[in-house]
N, C-alpha and C positions, 0 to 999 in steps of 0.2 A: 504494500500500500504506500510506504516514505518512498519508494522509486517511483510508482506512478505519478504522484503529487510532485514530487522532483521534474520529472517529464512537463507536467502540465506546466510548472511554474517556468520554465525554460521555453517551452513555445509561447504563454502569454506573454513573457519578457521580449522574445524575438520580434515575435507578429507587432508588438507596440514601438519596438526600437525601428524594425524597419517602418511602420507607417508615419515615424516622427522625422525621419529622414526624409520620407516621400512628400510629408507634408513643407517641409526646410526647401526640399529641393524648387516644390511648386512655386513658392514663396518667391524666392529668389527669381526663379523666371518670370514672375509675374510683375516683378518689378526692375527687373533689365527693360522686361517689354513696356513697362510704361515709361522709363527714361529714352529708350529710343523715340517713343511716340512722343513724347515733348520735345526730345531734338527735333526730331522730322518736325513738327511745328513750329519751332523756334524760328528752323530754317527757312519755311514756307511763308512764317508772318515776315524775315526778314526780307524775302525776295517780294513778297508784294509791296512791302514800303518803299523799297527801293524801285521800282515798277513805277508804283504814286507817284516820287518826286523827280523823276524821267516823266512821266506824262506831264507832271506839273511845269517843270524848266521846259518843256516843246512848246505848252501850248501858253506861257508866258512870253519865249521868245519869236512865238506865230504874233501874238499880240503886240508887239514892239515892233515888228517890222513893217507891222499894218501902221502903226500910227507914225512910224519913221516917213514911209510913203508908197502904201500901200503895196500891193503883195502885186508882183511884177513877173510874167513867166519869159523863162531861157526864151533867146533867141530860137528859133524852130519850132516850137514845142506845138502841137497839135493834143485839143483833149481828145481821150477818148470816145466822148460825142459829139463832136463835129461830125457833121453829117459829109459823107464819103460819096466822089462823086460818081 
């Protein structure tokens, strides 16, 4: 009977050490995985501000060249809807 009770106490110590690892291990990936995901956003909010303030300096200096004297096309330039003869 002290053998089998020995047994039993030996696979409930197992079975719980490994589930405490299994649970450590999940843990851990679960928060790699959310530090990449906030990089990856970090970088994503990064690249759209920077995007904003390139659209913002274009269409500041579209606005500047109009009031310089007005927006003036290259020699040659045909729009695309001119009508074609």
């Amino acid at each position: 009977m002290k053998l089998m009770l020995q047994i039993a106490f030996g696979v409930f110590l197992g079975t719980l050490g490994a589930q405490l690892v299994v649970d450590i291990c999940h843990t851990r990936q679960d928060q790699r995985a959310k530090q990449l995901a906030d990089q990856r956003n970090a970088e994503q909010e990064k690249v759209r501000r920077e995007q904003g303030e390139r659209i913002r300096a274009l269409l500041l200096q579209g606005q500047q060249s109009k009031s310089l004297g007005g927006a003036k096309a290259p020699h040659g330039f045909i729009p695309d809807d001119a009508a074609q003869p």
